[in-house]
C-alpha positions in Angstrom: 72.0 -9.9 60.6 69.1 -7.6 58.9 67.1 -5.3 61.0 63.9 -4.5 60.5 64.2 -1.3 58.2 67.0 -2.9 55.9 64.4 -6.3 55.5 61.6 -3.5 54.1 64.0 -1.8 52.3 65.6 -5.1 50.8 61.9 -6.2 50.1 61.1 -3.0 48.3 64.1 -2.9 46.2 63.1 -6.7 45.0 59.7 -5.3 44.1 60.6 -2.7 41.9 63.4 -5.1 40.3 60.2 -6.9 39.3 57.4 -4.3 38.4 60.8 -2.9 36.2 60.9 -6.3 34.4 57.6 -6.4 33.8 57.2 -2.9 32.7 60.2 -2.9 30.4 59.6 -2.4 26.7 62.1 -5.0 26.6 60.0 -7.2 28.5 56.4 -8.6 29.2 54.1 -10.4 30.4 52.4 -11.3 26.9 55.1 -11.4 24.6 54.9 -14.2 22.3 57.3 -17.4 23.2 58.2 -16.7 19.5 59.9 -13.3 19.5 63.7 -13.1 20.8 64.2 -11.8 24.4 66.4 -8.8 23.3 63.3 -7.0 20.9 62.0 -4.3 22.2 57.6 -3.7 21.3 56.7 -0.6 19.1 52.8 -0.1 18.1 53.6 -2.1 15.4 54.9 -5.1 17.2 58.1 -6.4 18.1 61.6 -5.0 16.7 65.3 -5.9 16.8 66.5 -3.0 18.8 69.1 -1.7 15.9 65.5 -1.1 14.0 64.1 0.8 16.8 64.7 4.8 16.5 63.8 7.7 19.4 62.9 10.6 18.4 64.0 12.9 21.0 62.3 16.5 22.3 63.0 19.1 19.6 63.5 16.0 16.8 61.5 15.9 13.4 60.3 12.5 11.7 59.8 13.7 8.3 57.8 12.0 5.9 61.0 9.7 4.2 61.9 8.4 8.0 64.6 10.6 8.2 65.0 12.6 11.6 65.5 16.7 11.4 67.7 17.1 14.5 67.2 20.3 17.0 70.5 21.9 15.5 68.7 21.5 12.2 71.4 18.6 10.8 68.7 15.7 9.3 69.6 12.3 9.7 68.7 9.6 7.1 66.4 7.0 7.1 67.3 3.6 8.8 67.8 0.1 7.0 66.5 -2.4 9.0 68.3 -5.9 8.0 66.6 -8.1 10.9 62.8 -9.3 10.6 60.3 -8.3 13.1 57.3 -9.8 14.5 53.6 -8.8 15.0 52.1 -8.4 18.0 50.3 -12.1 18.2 54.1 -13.2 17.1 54.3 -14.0 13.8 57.6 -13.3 11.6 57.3 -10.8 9.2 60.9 -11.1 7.0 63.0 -7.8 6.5 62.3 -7.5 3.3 58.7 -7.6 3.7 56.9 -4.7 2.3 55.4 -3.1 5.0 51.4 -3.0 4.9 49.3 -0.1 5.7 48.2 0.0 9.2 44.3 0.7 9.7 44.2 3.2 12.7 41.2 0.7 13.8 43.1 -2.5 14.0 45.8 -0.8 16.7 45.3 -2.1 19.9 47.8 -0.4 21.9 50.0 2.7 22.6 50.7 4.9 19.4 52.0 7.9 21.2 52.8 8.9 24.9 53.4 13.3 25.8 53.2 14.5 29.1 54.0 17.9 29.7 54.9 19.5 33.2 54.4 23.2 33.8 54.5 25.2 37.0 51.6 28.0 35.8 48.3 27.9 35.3 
């Protein structure tokens, strides 16, 4: 039998299970019935997560799309052999030159810092 505190806490658990789902870069509310379950969205639409690289604190994107790691090493550039879709869902192949991006068609996130500091 569930008491009281274990129903609330049962109850809670299902509701962040949900509001994770929904806030998952893997998921969404508003992504296209056209674009596979496993891509994950970018600013530039939707990628096959093999495409998808994160550039960690400390981490360089340099100009080619290679990464200059903290220890200095640089990683090259990733091929991406999968096709990706825009935003509104349409396929763009993988061979598909990429087009320039006019900063005022982007409705969404580019970039996300937060910083947290314990002086004023």
């Amino acid at each position: 039998m569930i008491k009281g505190a274990q129903l609330c806490f049962v109850a809670g658990f299902a509701v962040l299970v949900v509001l994770f789902a929904f806030s998952s870069p893997m998921a969404g509310m508003n992504r296209p019935l056209e674009v596979p379950q496993d891509y994950v969205i970018t600013p530039f639409g939707y990628f096959h997560p093999s495409c998808v690289l994160m550039v960690a604190e400390g981490e360089t994107l340099l100009a080619d799309g290679s990464v200059r790691h903290a220890d200095g090493t640089v990683e090259g550039a990733h091929i991406c052999n999968y096709p990706h879709y825009t935003a509104g869902g349409a396929i763009v192949a993988a061979d598909a030159k990429a087009r320039k991006i006019n900063p005022l068609e982007i409705d969404g996130w580019v970039e996300s810092i937060s910083v947290t500091t314990n002086t004023s």
